[in-house]
N, C-alpha and C positions, 0 to 999 in steps of 0.2 A: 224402631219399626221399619221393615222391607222396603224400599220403594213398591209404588204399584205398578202391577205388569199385568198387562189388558191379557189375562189367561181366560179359558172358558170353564165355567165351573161345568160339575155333574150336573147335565141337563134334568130339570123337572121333567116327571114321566107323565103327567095328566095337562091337558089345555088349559088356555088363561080362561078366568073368569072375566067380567065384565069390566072388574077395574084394571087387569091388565098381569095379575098376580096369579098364580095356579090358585085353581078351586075346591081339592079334594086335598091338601098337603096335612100332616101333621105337625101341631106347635113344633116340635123337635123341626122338622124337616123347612119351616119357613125360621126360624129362627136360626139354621145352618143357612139359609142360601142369603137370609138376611148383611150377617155377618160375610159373607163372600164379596156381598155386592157392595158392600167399606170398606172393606180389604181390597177389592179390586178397582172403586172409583165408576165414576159417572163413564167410563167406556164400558163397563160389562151391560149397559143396556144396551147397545148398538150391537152386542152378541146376541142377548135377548132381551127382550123388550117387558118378560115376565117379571126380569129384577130390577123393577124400577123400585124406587122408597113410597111412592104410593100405596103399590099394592103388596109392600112387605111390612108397612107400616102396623100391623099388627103385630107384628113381631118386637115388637121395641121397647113391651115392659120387661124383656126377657135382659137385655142390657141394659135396664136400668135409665130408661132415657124417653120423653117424653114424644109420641109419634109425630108430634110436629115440630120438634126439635131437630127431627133426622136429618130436613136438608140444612141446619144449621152444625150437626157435627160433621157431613158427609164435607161441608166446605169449609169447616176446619181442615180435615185430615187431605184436603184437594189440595191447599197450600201449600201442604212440605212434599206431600208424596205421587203429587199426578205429573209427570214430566212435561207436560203439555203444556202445563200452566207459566212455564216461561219462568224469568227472571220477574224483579220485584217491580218493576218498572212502577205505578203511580199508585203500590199498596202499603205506604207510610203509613196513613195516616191509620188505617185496618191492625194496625200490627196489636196497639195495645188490645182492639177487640177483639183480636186473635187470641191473642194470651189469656184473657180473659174465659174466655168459651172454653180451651185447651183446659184448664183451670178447674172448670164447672164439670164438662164431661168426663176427666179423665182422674183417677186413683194419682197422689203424690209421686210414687215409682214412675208413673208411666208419666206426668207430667217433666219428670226429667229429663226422662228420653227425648220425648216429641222435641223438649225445648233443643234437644244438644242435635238431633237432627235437623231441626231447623237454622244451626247458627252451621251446619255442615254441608246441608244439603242446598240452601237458600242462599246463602253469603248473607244471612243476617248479621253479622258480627260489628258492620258499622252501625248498625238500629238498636244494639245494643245501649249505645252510649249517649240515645236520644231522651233527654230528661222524662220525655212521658212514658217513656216505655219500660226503662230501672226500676220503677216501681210495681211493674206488674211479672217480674222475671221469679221465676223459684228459683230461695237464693239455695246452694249448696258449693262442695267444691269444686263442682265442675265447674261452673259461673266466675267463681272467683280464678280460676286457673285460667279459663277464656280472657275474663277482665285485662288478666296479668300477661296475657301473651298479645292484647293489643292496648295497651294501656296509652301507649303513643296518638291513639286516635280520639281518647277522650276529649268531646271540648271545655271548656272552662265552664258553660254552663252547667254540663253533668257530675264535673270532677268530684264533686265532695258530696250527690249521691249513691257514683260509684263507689269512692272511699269510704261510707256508710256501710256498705253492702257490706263488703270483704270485711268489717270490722262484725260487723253481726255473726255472717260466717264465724270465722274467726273466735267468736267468744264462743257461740255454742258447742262449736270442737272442742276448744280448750273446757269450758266446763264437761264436758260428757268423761273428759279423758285424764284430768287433772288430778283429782282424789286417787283414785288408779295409779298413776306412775307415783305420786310423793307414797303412799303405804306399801307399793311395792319397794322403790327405793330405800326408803328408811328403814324398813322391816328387812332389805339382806343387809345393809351394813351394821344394826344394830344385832342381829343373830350372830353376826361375827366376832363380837369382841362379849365380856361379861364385867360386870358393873363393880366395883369396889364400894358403892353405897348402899347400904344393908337397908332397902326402904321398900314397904310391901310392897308401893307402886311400879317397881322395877323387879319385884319376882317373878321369876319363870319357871310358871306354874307346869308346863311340860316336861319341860327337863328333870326339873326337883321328882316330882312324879316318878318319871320312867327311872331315875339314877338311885329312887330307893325303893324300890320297893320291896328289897328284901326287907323291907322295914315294916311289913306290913302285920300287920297285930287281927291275928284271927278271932282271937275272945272276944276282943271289943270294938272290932270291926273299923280299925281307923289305921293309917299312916303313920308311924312315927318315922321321920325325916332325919338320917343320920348329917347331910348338908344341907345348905341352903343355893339356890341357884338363882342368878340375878342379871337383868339387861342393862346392859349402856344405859346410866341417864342420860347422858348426852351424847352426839356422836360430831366426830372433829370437825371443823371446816374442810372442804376440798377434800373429802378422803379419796375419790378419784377424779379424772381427768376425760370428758367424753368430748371428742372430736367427731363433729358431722359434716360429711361432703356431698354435697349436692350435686348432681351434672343437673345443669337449667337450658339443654338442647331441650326442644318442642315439646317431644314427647314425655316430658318428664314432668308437665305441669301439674297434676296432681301431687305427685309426690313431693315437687317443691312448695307446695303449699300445706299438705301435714308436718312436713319436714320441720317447716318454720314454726309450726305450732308446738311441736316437740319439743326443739329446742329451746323454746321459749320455759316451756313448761320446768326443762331440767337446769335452767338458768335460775330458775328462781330459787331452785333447792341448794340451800348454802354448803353441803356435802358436797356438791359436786362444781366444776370449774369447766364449764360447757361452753366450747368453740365451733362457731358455724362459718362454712366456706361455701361459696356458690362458684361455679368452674362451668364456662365451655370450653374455648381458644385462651380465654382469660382467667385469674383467677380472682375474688373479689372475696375478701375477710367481712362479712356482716358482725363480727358478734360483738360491738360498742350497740349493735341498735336492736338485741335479743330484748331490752324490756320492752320492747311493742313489734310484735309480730307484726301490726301492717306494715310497720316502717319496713320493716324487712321485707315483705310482700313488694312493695314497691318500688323496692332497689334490685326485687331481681331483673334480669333480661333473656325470658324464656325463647327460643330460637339460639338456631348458630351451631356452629361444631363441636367437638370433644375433644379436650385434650386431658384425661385421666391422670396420665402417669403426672401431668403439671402439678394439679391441684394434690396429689399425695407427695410427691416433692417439697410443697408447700407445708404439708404437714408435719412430715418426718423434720424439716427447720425450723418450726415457729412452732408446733403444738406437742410435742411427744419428750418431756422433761420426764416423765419417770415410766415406764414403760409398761411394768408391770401393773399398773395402776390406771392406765389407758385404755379406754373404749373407744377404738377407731369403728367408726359409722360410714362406709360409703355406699351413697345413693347412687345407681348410677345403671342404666342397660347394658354397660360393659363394651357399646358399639367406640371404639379405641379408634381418633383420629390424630393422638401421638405416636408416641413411641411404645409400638406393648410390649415388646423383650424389657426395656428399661422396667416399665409398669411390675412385669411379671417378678422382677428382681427387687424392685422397691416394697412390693408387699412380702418378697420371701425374708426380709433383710428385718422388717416388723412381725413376723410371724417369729424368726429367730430370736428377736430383741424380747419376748413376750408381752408385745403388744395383743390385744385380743379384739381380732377385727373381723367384723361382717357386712357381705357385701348383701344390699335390698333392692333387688334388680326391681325396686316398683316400690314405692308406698301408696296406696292407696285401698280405697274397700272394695275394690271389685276383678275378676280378671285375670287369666295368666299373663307376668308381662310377656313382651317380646324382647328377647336380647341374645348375646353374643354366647353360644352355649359352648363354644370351642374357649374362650376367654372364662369363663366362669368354670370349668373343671379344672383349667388350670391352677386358680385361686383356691378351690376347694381342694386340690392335691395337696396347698400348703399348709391346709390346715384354717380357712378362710370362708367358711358358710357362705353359699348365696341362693339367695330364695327371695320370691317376694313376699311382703310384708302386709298385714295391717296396722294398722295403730293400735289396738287392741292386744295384738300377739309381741310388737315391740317393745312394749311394757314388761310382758313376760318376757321373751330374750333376754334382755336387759336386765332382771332381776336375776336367771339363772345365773347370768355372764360375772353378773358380781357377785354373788356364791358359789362359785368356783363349780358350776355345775356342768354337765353335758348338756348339750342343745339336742342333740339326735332325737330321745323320746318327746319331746316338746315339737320339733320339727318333722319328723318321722321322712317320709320322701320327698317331702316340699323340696328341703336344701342338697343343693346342687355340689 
């Protein structure tokens, strides 16, 4: 939501009645100046005196809100967005009733917002980690990316309701996304290989289908099947190699927070041998602590510079044993505070090697990111996607990537 800006609405065209409100308005037209005069805050009465919540208070089943409630949401939304209102100075103790209210009056979406404006526009970020108040926060990923970008500030008393949070987060991600990535994953490596054991549970019933139908018996209306066609009953251990690189600068904390979820997820699938790296100036190997995503949540250290070209250095020597069979994953806005000729060489050197790498200037649900658009053509000249991401459409990537598919119709102009 806007900050408030003491602007003047479209003057009402008829005089106040007796309580102070225009007298001849229609619903339509008191339920627009209502809505002005909460958008605008307790100064648009000092413009005019007709939009006070008295005498608009008719207006208020129209949003859903009970008319003597109005000065109770008008000093919610005073909190975050009247500049006047100053710093926090002795309103501790009001926080969790803030949240509370926030809560009541406003739809789940919009309660995000207000919350994430509030830790932006307030310097609520140290109230976060006040025991009474964690429990009345909307958990989602933002929350947990904030948690994780001041985690250094929690005290010992909140520690292990915070830690609670980011675990809830945490799971409900991971379940929403989990069935998704293992049937995509298993279903491209298993459509790629065909089965030696002749057992109906492993017939493929579209194949056999489309491969005979000259077999098709018009008298008596049935298929006879010159072959049979059959899936992997099993498919190998490690049949690939997925390497994911984080940048955990600032702006990247969403993403290092699905990130870890992801990875986590592809950790568990025994097909595959899933390596995760966190990189600013440093570069920091997490994947001994992929079977619990908070552990990992909580070793990262979101802030601080980039050094790109390190963390892919890193990779091309510790993670990249068979090349072709390699998902390199960089997370990353591309803002390059190494070396980016080296950078631009190391990815053309894996692009060569037939490594198959895409860069996610963003993982997150929402948003174009912002990033380096002169560094990201370059990567996509070599053959190197980069687009931002959902979790959703990752899964997809990721499934074309190991069926040897093109990404283009699946990305259309997203990738850069």
């Amino acid at each position: 939501m806007p900050a408030r800006t003491p602007r003047k609405p479209p003057p009402p065209a008829s005089p106040a009645g007796p309580a102070g409100a225009p007298d001849d308005l229609t619903d339509s037209d008191r339920d627009a100046l209502l809505r002005w005069r909460l958008a605008l805050g307790p100064e648009a009465e000092r413009v005019d005196p007709r939009l006070s919540l008295g005498g608009l208070g008719g207006a208020a089943p129209a949003l859903d809100v009970d008319a003597r409630r109005l000065g109770d949401l008008d000093k919610a939304l005073s909190f975050i967005y009247d500049e006047r209102a100053g710093g926090l100075g002795g309103s501790r103790p009001y926080v969790p009733e803030w949240l509370s209210a926030v809560r009541e009056f406003f739809s789940h979406e919009v309660v995000a917002l207000v919350q994430k404006d509030a830790i932006e526009r307030k310097g609520l970020t140290q109230l976060l980690f006040e025991p009474e108040t964690l429990p009345f926060l909307e958990k989602n990923v933002e929350l947990v990316a904030t948690l994780m970008s001041a985690k250094g500030l929690i005290p010992d008393a909140a520690r292990d309701t915070a830690r609670q949070i980011v675990r809830e987060v945490v799971e409900e991600v991971r379940r929403a996304l989990e069935a998704e990535v293992r049937t995509a994953v298993l279903g491209a490596l298993r459509r790629n290989t065909t089965s030696p054991l002749r057992v109906l549970r492993n017939l493929d019933w579209k194949r056999t289908i489309r491969k005979n139908l000259k077999g098709w018996d018009a008298e008596r209306r049935r298929l006879v099947p010159d072959k049979l066609y059959f899936w992997a009953n099993q498919t190998r251990r490690h049949e690939w190699d997925v390497a994911i690189l984080v940048d955990q600068s600032g702006s990247m904390g969403e993403s290092v927070v699905y990130s870890s979820i992801m990875a986590a997820i592809f950790a568990s699938l025994d097909v595959l041998r899933t390596r995760l790296l966190f990189f600013d100036t440093e570069v920091v190997d997490v994947t001994p602590m992929l079977v619990d995503p908070v552990d990992v949540l909580f070793t990262a250290q979101l802030g601080g510079g980039t050094d790109i070209n390190r963390a892919v250095a890193y990779a091309q020597a510790n993670f990249i044993e068979r090349p072709e069979k390699t998902l390199l994953i960089l997370i990353t806005d591309l803002f390059e505070g190494g070396n980016a000729e080296e950078l631009v060489a190391r990815m053309r050197q894996l692009a060569d090697s037939k490594v198959k790498s895409i860069c996610l200037l963003a993982l997150s649900d929402g948003g174009k990111p912002s990033y380096d658009h002169e560094m990201a053509q370059k990567l996509a000249a070599l053959g190197t996607p980069c687009f931002g991401c959902t979790p959703k459409l990752l899964v997809k990537v990721v499934e074309r990537l190991m069926r040897g598919q093109d990404l283009g119709p699946l990305l259309g102009a997203e990738a850069r």
